[in-house]
C-alpha positions as CSV (number, residue, x, y, z in Angstrom):
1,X,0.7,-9.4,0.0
2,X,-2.3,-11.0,-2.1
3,X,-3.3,-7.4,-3.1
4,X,0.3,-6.5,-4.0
5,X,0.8,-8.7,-6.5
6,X,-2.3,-8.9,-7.8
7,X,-1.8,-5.5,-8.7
8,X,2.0,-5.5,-9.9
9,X,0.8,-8.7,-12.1
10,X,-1.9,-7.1,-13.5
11,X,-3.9,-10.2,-12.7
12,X,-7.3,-8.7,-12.7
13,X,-6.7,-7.1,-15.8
14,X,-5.6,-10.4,-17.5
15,X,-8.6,-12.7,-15.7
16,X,-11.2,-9.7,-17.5
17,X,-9.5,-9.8,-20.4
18,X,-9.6,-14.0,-20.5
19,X,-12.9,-13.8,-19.9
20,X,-13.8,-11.6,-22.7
21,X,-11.5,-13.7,-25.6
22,X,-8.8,-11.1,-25.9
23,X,-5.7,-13.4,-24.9
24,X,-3.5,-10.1,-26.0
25,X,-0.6,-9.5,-23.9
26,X,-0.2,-5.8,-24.3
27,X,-0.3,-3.9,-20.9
28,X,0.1,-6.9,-19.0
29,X,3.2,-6.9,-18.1
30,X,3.8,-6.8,-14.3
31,X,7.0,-4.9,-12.6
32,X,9.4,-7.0,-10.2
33,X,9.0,-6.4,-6.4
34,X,12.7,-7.2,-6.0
35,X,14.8,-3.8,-5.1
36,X,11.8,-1.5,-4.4
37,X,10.9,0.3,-1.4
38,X,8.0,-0.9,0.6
39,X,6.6,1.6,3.1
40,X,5.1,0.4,6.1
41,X,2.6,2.4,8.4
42,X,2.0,0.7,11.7
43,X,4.8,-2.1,12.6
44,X,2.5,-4.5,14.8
45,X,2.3,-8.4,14.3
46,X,0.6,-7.8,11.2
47,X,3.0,-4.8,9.9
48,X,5.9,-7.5,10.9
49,X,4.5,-10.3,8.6
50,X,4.2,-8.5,5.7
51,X,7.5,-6.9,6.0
52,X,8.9,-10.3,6.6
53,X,7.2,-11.8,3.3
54,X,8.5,-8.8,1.5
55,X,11.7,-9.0,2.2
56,X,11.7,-12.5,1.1
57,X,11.0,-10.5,-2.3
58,X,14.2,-8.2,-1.7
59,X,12.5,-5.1,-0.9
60,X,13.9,-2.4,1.1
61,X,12.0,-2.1,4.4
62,X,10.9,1.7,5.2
63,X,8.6,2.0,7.9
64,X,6.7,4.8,10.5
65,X,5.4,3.6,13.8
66,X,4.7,5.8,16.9
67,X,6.0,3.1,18.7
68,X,9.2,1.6,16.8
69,X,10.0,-2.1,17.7
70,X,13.0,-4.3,17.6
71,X,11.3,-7.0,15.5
72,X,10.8,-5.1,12.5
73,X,14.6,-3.6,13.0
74,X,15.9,-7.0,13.2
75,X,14.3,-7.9,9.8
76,X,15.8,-4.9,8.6
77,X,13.6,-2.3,8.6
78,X,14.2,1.5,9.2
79,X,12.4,3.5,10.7
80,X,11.5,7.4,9.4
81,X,9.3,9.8,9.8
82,X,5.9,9.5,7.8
83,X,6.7,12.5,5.0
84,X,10.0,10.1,4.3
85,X,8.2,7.2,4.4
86,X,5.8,8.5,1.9
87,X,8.5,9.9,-0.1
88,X,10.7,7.3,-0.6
89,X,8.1,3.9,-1.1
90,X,7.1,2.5,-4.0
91,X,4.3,0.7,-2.4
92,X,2.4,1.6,0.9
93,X,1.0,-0.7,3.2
94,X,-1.0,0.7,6.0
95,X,-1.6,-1.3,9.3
96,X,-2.4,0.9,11.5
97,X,-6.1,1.3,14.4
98,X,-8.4,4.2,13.3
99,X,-8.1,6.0,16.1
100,X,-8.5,10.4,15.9
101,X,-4.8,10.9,15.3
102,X,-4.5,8.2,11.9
103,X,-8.2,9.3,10.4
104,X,-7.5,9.9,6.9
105,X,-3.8,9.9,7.4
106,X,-3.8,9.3,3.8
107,X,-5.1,12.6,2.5
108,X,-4.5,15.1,-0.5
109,X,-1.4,16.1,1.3
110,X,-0.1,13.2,1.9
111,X,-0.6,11.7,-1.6
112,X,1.5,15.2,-3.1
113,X,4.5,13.6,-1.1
114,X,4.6,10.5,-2.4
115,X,6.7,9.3,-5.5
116,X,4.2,9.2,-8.7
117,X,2.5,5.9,-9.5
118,X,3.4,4.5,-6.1
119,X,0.9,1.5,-5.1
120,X,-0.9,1.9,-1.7
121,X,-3.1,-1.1,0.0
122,X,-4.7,-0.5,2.5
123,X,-6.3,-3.8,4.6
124,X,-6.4,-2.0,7.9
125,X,-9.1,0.2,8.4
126,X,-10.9,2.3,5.5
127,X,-11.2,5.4,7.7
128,X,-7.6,5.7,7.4
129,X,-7.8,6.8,3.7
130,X,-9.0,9.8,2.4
131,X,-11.5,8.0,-0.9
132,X,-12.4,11.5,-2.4
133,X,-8.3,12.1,-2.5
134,X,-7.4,8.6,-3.3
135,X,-9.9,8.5,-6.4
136,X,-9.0,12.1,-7.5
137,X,-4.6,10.5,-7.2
138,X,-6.0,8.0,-9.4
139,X,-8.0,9.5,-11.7
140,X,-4.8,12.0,-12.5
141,X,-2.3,9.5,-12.3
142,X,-0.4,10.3,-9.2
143,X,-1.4,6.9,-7.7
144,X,-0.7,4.2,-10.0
145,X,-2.4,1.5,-8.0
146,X,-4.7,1.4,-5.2
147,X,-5.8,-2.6,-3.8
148,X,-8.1,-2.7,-0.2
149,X,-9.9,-4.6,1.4
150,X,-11.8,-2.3,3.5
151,X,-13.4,1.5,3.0
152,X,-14.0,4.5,4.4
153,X,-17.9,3.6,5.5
154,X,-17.7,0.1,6.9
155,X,-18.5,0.7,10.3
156,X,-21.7,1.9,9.4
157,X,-22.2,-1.8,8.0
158,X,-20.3,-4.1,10.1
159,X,-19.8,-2.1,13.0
């Protein structure tokens, strides 16, 4: 959630700026979370508590789980196939275990179905991001915002 707004804010780019003198405002205006689509991939506890703090915001809950739960249909959230999920957010959240089936389940493909200058955070496992497609999105504009805690190597350093 942290990552979300920090990147809807703008709140890097404003702390950078601050620290450099430039107390300009242009480009720093953030977007309202209120009556977006959130997508979420993988509904477990963790999946559940964001969707719950988001919805506090008034998003729309879309979500893809191979194992749907009443919990997150209770707070409201529908479940959909992954393409639609990817299709209709306009931020991901992933929350899902690496495992052979989710490696890089955010890949070039993937990205070309989603709506341009969707966010996507990812604080689940970096494995489950494609980097070389997510910088290439970035770089051309098709992802808008990217915010993670984690990446694609970090079990060769913590695991």
């Amino acid at each position: 959630v942290a990552l979300m707004m920090c990147l809807d804010r703008k709140i890097h780019r404003a702390y950078v700026r601050t620290r450099e003198g430039d107390y300009e405002l242009e480009g720093l205006m953030g977007n309202e979370m209120h009556g977006r689509t959130l997508g979420i991939i993988g509904t477990g506890k963790i999946g559940q508590l964001v969707a719950s703090c988001m919805k506090g915001f008034g998003m729309r809950l879309v979500c893809y789980d191979v194992y749907p739960n009443d919990t997150m249909k209770d707070l409201g959230g529908e479940y959909m196939s992954l393409e639609e999920v990817l299709a209709a957010s306009d931020v991901i959240t992933l929350h899902c275990p690496l495992l052979p089936k989710t490696h890089h389940i955010i890949n070039e493909e993937a990205i070309s179905k989603m709506k341009p200058g969707v966010m996507v955070i990812n604080t689940s496992r970096g494995g489950l991001i494609d980097s070389k497609a997510m910088v290439k999105a970035l770089k051309t504009g098709h992802i808008g915002s990217f915010g993670a805690d984690v990446y694609e190597q970090e079990e060769d350093i913590f695991f």
